[in-house]
Structures are given as structure tokens and as C-alpha cells.
TORKOL-4160 file (C-alpha; in steps of 0.2 Angstrom, whole numbers, padded with zeros to 4 digits, m for minus):
233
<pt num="1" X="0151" Y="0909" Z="m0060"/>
<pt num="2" X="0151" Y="0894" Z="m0051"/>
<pt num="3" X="0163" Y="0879" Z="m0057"/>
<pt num="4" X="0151" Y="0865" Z="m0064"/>
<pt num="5" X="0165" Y="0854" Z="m0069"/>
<pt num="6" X="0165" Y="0836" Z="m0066"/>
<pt num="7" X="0182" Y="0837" Z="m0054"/>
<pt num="8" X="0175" Y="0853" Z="m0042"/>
<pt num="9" X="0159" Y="0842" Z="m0039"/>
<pt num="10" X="0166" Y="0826" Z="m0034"/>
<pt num="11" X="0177" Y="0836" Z="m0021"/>
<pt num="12" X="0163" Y="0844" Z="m0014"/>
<pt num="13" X="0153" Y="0828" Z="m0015"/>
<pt num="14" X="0168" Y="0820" Z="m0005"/>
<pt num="15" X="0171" Y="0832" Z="0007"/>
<pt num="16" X="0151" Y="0832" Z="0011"/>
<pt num="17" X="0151" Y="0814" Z="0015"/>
<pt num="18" X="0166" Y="0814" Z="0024"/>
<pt num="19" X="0157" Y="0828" Z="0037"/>
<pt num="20" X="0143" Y="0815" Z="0038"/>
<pt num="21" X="0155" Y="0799" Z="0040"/>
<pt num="22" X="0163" Y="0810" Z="0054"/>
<pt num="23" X="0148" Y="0817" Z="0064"/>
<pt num="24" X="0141" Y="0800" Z="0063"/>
<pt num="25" X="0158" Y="0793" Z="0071"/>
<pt num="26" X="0156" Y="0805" Z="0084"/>
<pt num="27" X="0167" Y="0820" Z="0079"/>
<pt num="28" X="0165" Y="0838" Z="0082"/>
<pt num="29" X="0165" Y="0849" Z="0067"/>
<pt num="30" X="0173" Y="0866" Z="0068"/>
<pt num="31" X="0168" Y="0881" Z="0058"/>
<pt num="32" X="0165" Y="0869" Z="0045"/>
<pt num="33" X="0184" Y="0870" Z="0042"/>
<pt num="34" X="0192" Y="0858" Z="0054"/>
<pt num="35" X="0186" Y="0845" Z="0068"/>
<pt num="36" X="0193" Y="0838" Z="0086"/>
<pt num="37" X="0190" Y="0818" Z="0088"/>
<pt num="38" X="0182" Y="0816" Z="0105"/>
<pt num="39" X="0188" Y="0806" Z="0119"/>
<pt num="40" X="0186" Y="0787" Z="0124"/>
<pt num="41" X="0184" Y="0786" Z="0143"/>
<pt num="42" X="0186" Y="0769" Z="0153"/>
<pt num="43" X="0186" Y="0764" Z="0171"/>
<pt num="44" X="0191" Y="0751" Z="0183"/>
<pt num="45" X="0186" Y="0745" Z="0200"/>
<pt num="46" X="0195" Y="0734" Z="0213"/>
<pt num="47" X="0184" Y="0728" Z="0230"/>
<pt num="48" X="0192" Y="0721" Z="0246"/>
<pt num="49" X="0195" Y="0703" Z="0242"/>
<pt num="50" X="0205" Y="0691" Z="0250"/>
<pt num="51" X="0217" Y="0676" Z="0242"/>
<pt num="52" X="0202" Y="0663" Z="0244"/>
<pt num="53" X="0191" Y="0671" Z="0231"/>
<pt num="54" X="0179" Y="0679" Z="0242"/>
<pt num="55" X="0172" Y="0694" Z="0249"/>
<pt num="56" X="0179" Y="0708" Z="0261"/>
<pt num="57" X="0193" Y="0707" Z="0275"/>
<pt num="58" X="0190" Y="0701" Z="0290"/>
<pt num="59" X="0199" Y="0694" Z="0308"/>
<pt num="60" X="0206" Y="0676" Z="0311"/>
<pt num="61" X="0200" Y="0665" Z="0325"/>
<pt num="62" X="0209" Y="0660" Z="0341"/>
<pt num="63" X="0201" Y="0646" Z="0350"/>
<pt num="64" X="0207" Y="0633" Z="0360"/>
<pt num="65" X="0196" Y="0617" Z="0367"/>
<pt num="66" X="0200" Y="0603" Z="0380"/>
<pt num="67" X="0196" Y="0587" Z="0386"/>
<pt num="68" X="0197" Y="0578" Z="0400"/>
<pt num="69" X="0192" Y="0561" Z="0396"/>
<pt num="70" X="0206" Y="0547" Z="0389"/>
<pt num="71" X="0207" Y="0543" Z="0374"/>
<pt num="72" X="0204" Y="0559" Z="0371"/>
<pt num="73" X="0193" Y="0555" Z="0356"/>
<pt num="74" X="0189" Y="0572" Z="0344"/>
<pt num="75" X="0170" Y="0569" Z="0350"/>
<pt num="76" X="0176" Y="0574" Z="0367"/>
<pt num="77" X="0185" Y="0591" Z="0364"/>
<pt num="78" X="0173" Y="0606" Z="0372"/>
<pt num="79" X="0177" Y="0623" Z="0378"/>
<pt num="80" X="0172" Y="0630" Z="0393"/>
<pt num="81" X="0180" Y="0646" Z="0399"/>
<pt num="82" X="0174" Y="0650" Z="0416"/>
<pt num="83" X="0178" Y="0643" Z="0433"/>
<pt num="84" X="0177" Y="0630" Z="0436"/>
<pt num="85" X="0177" Y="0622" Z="0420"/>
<pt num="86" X="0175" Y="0605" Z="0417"/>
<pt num="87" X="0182" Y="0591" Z="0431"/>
<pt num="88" X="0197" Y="0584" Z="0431"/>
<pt num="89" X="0197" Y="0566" Z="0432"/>
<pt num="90" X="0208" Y="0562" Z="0446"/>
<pt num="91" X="0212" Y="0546" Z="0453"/>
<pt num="92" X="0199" Y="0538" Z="0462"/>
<pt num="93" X="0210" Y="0540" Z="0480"/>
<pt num="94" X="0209" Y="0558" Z="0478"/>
<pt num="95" X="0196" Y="0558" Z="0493"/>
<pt num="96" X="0209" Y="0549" Z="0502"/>
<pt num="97" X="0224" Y="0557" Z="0503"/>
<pt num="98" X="0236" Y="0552" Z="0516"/>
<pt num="99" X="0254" Y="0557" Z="0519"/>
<pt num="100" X="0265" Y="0552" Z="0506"/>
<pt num="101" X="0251" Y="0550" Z="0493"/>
<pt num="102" X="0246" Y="0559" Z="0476"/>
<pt num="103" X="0233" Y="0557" Z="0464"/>
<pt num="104" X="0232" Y="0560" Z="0445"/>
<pt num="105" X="0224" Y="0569" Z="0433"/>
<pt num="106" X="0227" Y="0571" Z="0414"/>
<pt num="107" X="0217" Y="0585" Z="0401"/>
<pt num="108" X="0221" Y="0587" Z="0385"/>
<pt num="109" X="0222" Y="0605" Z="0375"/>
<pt num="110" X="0221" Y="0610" Z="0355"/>
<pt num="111" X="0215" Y="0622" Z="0343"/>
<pt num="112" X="0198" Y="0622" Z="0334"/>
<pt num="113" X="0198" Y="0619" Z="0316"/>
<pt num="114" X="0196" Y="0638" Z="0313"/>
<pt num="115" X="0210" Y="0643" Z="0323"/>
<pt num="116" X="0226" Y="0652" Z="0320"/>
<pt num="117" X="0243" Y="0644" Z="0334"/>
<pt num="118" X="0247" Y="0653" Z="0350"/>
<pt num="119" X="0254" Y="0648" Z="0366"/>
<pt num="120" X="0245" Y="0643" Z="0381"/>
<pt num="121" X="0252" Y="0644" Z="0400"/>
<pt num="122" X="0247" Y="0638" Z="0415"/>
<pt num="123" X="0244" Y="0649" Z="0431"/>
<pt num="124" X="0243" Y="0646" Z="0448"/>
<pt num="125" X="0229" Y="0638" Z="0454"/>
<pt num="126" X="0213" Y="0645" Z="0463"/>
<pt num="127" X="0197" Y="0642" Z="0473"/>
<pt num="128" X="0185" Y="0632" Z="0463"/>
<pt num="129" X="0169" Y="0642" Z="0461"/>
<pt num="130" X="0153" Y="0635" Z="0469"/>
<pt num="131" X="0162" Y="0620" Z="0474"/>
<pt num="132" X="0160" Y="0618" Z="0492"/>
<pt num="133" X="0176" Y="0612" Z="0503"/>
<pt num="134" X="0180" Y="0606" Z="0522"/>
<pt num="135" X="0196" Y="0619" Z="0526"/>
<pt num="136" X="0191" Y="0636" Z="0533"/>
<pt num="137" X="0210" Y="0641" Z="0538"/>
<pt num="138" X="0216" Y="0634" Z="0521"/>
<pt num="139" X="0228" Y="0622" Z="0530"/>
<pt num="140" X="0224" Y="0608" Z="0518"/>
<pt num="141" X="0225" Y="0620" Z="0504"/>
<pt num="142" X="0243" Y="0627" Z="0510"/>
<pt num="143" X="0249" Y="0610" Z="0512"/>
<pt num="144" X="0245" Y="0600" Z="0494"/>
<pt num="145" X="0258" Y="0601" Z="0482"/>
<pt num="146" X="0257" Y="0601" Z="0464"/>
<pt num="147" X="0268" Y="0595" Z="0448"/>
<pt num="148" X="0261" Y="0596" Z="0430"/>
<pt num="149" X="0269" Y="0586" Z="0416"/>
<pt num="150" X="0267" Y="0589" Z="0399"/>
<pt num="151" X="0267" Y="0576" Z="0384"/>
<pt num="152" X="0264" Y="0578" Z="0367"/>
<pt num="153" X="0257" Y="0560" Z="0363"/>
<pt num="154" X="0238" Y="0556" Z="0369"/>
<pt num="155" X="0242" Y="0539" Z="0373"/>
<pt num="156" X="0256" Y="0545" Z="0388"/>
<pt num="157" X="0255" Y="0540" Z="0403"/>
<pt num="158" X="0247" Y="0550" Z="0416"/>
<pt num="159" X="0254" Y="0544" Z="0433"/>
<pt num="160" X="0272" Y="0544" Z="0441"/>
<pt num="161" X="0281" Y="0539" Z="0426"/>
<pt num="162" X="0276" Y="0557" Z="0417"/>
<pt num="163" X="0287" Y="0564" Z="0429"/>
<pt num="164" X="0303" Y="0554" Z="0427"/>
<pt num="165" X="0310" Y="0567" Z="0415"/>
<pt num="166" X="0314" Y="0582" Z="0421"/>
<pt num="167" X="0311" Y="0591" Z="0406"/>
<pt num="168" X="0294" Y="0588" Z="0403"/>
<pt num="169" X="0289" Y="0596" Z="0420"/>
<pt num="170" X="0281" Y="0612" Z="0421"/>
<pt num="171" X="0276" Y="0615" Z="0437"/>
<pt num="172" X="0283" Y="0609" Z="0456"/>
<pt num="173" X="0277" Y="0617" Z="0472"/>
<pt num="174" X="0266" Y="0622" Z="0482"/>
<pt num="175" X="0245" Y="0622" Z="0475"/>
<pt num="176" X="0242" Y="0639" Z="0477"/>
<pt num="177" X="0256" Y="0648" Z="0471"/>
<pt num="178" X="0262" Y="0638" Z="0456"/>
<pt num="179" X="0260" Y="0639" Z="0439"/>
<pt num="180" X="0270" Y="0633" Z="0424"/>
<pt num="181" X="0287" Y="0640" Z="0421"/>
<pt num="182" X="0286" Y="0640" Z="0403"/>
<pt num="183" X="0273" Y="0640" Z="0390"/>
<pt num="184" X="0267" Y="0626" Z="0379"/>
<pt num="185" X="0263" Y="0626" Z="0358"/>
<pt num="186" X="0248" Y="0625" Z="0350"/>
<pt num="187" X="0247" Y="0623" Z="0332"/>
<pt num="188" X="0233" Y="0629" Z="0320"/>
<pt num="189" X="0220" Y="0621" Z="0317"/>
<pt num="190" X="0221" Y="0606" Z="0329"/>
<pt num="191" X="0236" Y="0600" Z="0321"/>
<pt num="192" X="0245" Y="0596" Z="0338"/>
<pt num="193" X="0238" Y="0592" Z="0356"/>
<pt num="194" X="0244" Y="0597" Z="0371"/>
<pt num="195" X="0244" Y="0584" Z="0386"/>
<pt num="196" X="0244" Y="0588" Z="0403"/>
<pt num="197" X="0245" Y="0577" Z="0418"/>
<pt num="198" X="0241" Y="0584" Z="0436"/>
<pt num="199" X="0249" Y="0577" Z="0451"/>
<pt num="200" X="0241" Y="0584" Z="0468"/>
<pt num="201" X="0249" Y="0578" Z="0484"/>
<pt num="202" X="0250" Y="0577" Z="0502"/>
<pt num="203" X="0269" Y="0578" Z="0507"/>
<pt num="204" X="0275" Y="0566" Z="0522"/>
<pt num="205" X="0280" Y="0580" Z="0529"/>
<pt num="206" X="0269" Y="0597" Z="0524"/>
<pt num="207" X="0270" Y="0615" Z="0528"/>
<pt num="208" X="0256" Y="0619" Z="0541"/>
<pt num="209" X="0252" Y="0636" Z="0550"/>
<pt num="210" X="0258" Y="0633" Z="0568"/>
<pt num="211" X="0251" Y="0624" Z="0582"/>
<pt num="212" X="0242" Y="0613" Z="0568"/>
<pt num="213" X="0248" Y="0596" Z="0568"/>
<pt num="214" X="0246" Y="0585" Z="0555"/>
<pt num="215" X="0233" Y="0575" Z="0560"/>
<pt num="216" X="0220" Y="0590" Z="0560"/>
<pt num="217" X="0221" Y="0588" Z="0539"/>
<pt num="218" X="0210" Y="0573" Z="0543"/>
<pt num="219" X="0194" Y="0574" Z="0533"/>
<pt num="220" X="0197" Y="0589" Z="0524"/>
<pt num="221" X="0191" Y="0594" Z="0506"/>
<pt num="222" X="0200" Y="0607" Z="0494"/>
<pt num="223" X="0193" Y="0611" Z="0477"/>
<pt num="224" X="0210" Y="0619" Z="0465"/>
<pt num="225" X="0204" Y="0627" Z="0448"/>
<pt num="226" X="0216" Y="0630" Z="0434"/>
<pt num="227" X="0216" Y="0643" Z="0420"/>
<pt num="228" X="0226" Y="0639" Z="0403"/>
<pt num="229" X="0230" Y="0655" Z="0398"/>
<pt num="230" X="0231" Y="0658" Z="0379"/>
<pt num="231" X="0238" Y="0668" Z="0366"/>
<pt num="232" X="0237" Y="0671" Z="0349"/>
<pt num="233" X="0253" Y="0674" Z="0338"/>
């Protein structure tokens, strides 16, 4: 006979809502006799970011820009990465060298505002493209001698004075086969400028292939280009 009492119903009136509370909550009854609580489940994500806030991973910039016109004004910085690049401003006897005379030049060199540092060097100089010269044998050519000066204030000087300490020159000797002898800093960003001042000269007394005398250099063009060779660090 089945127990009507008061006690046997309210436990089976209890355990009857407790199986409701519980497959309600997401349980798993068993049998009847016993259940298994199932499993919270999460994930996370992370994205190639970078320490600004935004997006993705990427490469820095190296870029450097001259110019060639004192004061050497931001508005004047340009890049141009082919030869012959833009002119140098020499002197205005550079057309009319003579012995014992030099002409000056100055161009100045920084980083964009989006570049990383690096170093730039100087190499030897070369035949301007498209420019067109007087010295089919080169004689002119063989006899000019260059010295580069550096200075890392825009206002230097660009004439003999930039040459009166040693240090600061980078290059002495012939045109064609001399190049700086060490490389020069560039900061990021355009934080510092590099200035440079070219001197081309005739000597008094230049090298010249033989049977030339000197006064066969009379009238003679030469057109010297420079490449600034950068790197990134």
C-alpha cells in the first residue's frame, strides 16, 4: 500500500521540483537517480596590434630628402633619387675656373617626418646624365679636385672657412675617385640636418695625361654628380 502520509509526500513533492529547478538550470538527469552539471565554455581572441592603438603590423619608413637652396627653409627639402638630381648651386666663377681657383657649393640632407635614422655616405663622383660637357679625353675631369666639408649647423659657412678644420672634412682628391671616408648621422624624423659644402678646384698645378699642357683645359666643361648613399639602422 502506498505511503499517503503527510512526510512521504512532501519528499516526493520536493525531489520533483528539484528535477524541474535542475533541467531548467540546464542539468542532465540520469536514470532519474542522479545528474551531471554541464560545462560553462568561454573564449578569447587577441589580433596583431601594435603599441599606438591600431591595426596590424607593418614596416617603418627610411627616407631621406635634401636641398640645395640656403637657408635651407623646410619648404625647400625635396627628394630626388636619380642622376642627376637636383643642381648644386655652385659659385657663380664656376664657369671660370682658372688655376689655383675653387668654387663652392653647399646641400643640405635630413630624414622625412616618417623616417626611422640611418647613416648616409658619400661616393665618388660620376658623369652627370644628360648634361652635356666640353672634355672628350676627360682631361678636365682627371684634373678637378674635390674636398667635402661637413657641418651640422644650417647657418655654416660654405666657402674656405668650412675647411679650416680638419676634422670636419670628408673627402680630399681627385673628382672622380673620391668619396667620403666616413659616413655621417641622420636622426629620425628630421630631427638633425646634415650639411655638406663642395669644393671643386683646378690645382695650380694638375695632373694631366701627357703631352697635354695645361693651357689645352681652356674652355672645357665637366658636369660631376654625387650619390648620398643611405641606410637604415
Amino acid at each position: 500500500m502506498a505511503d499517503t502520509s503527510t512526510p512521504a509526500r512532501a519528499r516526493r513533492r520536493t525531489n520533483r521540483t528539484r528535477a524541474f529547478a535542475l533541467a531548467a538550470g540546464g542539468a542532465l538527469v540520469v536514470g532519474g537517480l542522479g545528474y551531471t552539471l554541464a560545462s560553462w565554455t568561454d573564449t578569447e581572441w587577441v589580433f596583431g596590434g601594435n603599441g599606438s592603438g591600431g591595426g596590424g603590423v607593418g614596416t617603418s619608413r627610411f627616407e631621406v630628402e635634401q636641398n640645395v637652396t640656403a637657408p635651407f627653409t623646410a619648404a625647400g627639402f625635396t627628394s630626388d633619387e636619380t642622376n642627376p638630381g637636383q643642381a648644386l648651386r655652385f659659385t657663380v666663377d664656376a664657369l671660370a675656373l682658372s688655376p689655383g681657383t675653387a668654387t663652392y657649393a653647399p646641400v643640405a640632407l635630413r630624414t622625412t617626418a616618417d623616417s626611422v635614422a640611418g647613416d648616409v655616405a658619400l661616393r665618388a663622383a660620376v658623369p652627370a646624365d644628360g648634361i652635356t660637357v666640353t672634355d672628350a679625353d676627360d682631361a678636365l675631369w682627371d684634373a678637378l679636385h674635390v674636398r667635402v666639408a661637413t657641418a651640422t649647423s644650417t647657418t655654416a659657412a660654405c666657402d674656405a672657412t668650412a675647411f679650416a678644420t680638419p676634422a670636419n672634412v670628408i673627402a680630399d682628391g681627385p673628382l672622380g675617385t673620391t668619396a667620403a671616408s666616413a659616413p655621417q648621422r641622420l636622426a629620425a624624423a628630421g630631427a638633425s640636418t646634415q650639411l655638406y659644402c663642395f669644393e671643386v678646384s683646378l690645382p695650380a698645378s694638375p695632373t694631366l695625361p701627357a703631352g697635354v699642357p695645361l693651357d689645352a683645359l681652356q674652355g672645357r666643361t665637366a658636369a660631376p654628380a654625387w650619390q648620398f648613399a643611405a641606410e637604415s639602422d
